[in-house]
C-alpha positions as CSV (number, residue, x, y, z in Angstrom):
1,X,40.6,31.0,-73.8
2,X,37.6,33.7,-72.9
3,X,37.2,35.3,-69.5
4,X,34.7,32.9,-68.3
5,X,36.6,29.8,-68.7
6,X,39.7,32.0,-67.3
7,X,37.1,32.8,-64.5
8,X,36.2,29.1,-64.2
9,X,39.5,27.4,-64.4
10,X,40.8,30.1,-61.5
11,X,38.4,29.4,-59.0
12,X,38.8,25.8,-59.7
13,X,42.5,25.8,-58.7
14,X,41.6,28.4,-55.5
15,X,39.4,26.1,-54.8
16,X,41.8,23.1,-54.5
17,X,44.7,24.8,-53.2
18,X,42.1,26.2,-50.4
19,X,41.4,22.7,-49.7
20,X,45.0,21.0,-49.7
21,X,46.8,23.8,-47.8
22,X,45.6,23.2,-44.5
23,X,48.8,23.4,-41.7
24,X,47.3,21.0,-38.6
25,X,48.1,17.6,-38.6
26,X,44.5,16.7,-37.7
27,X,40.7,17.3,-38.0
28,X,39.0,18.4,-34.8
29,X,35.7,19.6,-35.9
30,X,33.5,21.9,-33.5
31,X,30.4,20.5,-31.3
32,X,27.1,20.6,-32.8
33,X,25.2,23.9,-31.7
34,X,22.3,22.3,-29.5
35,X,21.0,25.4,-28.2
36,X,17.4,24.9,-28.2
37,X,15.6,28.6,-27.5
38,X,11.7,29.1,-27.7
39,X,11.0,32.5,-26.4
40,X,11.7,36.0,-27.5
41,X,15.0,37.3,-25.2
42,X,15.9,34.0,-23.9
43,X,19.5,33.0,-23.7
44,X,21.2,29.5,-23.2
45,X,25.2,29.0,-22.3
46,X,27.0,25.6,-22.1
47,X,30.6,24.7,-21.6
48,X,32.8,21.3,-21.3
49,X,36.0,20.8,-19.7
50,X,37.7,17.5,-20.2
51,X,40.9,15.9,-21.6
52,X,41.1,13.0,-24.1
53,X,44.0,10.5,-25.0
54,X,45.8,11.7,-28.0
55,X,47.1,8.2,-29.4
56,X,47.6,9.1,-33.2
57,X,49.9,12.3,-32.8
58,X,51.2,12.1,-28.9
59,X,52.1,8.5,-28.3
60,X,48.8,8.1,-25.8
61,X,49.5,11.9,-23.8
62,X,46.1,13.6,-22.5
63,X,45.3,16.5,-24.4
64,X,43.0,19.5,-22.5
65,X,39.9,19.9,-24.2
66,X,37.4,23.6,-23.9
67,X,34.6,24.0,-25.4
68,X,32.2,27.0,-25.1
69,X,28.4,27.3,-27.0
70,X,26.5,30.5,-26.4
71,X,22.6,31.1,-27.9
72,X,20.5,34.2,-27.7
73,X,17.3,34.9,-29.0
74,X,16.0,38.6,-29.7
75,X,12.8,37.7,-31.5
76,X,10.9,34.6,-31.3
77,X,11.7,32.4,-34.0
78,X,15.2,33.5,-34.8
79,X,19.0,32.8,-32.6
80,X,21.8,34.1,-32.9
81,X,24.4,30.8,-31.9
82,X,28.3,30.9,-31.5
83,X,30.7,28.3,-30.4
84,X,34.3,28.2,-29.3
85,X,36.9,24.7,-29.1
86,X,39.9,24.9,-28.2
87,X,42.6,21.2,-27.8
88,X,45.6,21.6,-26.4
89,X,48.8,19.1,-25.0
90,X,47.9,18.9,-21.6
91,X,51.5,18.7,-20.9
């Protein structure tokens, strides 16, 4: 076997044990980023507090939910966008 098909067949299998060795026993994607910023130096902050019924993993418990989303913009056509989500048992 030559070094590139080494090369292939190893990122192949970093790939797959990269995808398949995941420890949380669910999928909570972050928000979409909808900060919407026009102007050079303009700034926009959003953040949600809520809890939501947890019925596959906690037999119907509330779970807390935070979200944070911060945008800045130092020129004008270009942001700099970050977001933070955090779920947790509300009890």
């Amino acid at each position: 076997m030559d070094n590139r098909n080494l090369l292939t067949l190893s990122t192949f299998i970093l790939f797959i044990a990269s995808m398949s060795s995941c420890t949380h026993s669910f999928y909570a994607p972050n928000e979409n980023i909808m900060v919407q910023l026009k102007d050079k130096n303009e700034i926009s902050v959003s953040a949600n507090l809520g809890t939501a019924i947890n019925e596959i993993t906690d037999n119907g418990n509330e779970d807390k939910i935070n979200s944070f989303q911060v945008g800045y913009s130092p020129i004008k056509g270009l942001a700099i966008a970050g977001s933070y989500l955090s779920l947790r048992d509300a009890s």
